[in-house]
C-alpha positions as CSV (number, residue, x, y, z in Angstrom):
1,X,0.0,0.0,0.0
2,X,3.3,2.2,0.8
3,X,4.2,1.7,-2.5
4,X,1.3,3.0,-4.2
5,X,0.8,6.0,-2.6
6,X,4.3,7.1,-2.4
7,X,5.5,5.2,-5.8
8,X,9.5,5.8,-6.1
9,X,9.9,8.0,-3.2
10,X,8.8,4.9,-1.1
11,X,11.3,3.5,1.8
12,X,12.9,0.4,0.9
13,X,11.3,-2.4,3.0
14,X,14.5,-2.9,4.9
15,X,14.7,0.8,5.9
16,X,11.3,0.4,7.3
17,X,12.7,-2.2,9.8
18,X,15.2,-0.9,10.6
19,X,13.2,2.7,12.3
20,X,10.1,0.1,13.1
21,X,13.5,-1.3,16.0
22,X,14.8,2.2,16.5
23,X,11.6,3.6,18.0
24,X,10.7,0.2,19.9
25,X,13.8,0.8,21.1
26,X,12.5,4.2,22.7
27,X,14.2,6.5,19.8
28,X,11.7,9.7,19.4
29,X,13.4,11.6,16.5
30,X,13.8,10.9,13.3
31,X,16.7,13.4,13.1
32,X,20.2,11.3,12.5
33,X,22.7,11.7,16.0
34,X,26.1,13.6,15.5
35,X,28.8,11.3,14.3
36,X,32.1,11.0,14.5
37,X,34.5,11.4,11.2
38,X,35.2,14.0,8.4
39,X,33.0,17.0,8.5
40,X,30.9,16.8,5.3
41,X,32.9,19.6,3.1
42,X,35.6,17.9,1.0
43,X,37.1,21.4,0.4
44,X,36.3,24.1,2.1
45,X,37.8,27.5,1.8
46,X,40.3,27.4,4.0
47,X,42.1,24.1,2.2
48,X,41.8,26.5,-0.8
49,X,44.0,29.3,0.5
50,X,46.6,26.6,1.6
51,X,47.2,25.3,-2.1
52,X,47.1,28.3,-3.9
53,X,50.5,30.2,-2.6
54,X,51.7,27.4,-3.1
55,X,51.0,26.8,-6.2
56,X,52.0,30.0,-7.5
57,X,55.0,29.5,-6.4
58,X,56.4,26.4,-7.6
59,X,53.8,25.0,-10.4
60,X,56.1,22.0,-10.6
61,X,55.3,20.4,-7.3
62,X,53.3,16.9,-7.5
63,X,49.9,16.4,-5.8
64,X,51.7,14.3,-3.2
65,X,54.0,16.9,-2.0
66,X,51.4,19.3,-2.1
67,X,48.8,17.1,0.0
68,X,51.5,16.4,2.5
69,X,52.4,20.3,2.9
70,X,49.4,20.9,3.3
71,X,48.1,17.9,5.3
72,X,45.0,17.3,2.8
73,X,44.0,14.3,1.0
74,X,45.5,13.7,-2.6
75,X,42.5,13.6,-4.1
76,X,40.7,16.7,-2.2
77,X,44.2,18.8,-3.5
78,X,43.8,17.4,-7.1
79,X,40.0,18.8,-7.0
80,X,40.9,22.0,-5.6
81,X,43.7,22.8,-8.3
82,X,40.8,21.3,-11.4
83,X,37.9,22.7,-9.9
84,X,38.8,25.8,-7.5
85,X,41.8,27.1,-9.0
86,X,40.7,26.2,-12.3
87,X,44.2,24.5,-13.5
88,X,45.1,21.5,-15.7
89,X,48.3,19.6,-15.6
90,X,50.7,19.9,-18.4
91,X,53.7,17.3,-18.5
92,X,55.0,17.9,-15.1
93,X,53.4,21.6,-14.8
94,X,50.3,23.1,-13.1
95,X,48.9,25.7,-15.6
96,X,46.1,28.3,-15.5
97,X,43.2,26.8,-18.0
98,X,42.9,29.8,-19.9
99,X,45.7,32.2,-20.8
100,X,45.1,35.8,-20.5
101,X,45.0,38.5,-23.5
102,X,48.9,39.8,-22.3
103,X,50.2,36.2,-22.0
104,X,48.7,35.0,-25.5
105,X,50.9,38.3,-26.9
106,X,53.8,37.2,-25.3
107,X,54.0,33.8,-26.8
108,X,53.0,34.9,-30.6
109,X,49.0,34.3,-30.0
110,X,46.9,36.5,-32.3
111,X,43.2,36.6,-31.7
C-alpha cells in the first residue's frame, strides 16, 4: 500500500525495519545523531588558500607533496587545483586553464 501512494519515493522495505527497532527501542526523532568522522565539506575555503600560494610558487610540485604540505588528501588537493583554481596539468606543470589576452601576446597568440 506504501508503494502505491508514495510510488519511487517509497522507503525500501529494509529501511522500514530498521526505524520500526529504532523507535521500539524508545528513539523519538527521526533526526540522525552527531557522528564521528570528516565533516561533510571535501574542500572548504580554507584548504583553498593553503594550495594556492603554493601553487603560484612552484607550479612544478606533485599532488603528493602538495597534499603532504598541506596535510590534505591527494585527491581533495587534485580537486581544488581542477575545480577551484581552475588548472590542468601539463607534463609535469600546473597551468592556468585559460591564458590571458597579455600572455597570449607574449608567446605569438593573435586573436
Amino acid at each position: 500500500m506504501f508503494v502505491k501512494v508514495s510510488g519511487d519515493n517509497a522507503m525500501k522495505k529494509t529501511a522500514v525495519y530498521k526505524w520500526e527497532t529504532r523507535f521500539s527501542e524508545g528513539r523519538e526523532s527521526v533526526i540522525d545523531e552527531e557522528r564521528s568522522g570528516r565533516s561533510g565539506t571535501n574542500r572548504p575555503e580554507e584548504n583553498n588558500g593553503k594550495v594556492r600560494p603554493i601553487v603560484r610558487e612552484n607550479r612544478r610540485l606533485t599532488v603528493r607533496i602538495i597534499s603532504e604540505q598541506v596535510n590534505i588528501d591527494k585527491e581533495a588537493v587534485r580537486k581544488i587545483l581542477i575545480k577551484d583554481i581552475d588548472m590542468r596539468k601539463v607534463c609535469a606543470k600546473m597551468v592556468p586553464k585559460e591564458l590571458t589576452g597579455e600572455k597570449k601576446q607574449r608567446r605569438g597568440f593573435s586573436y
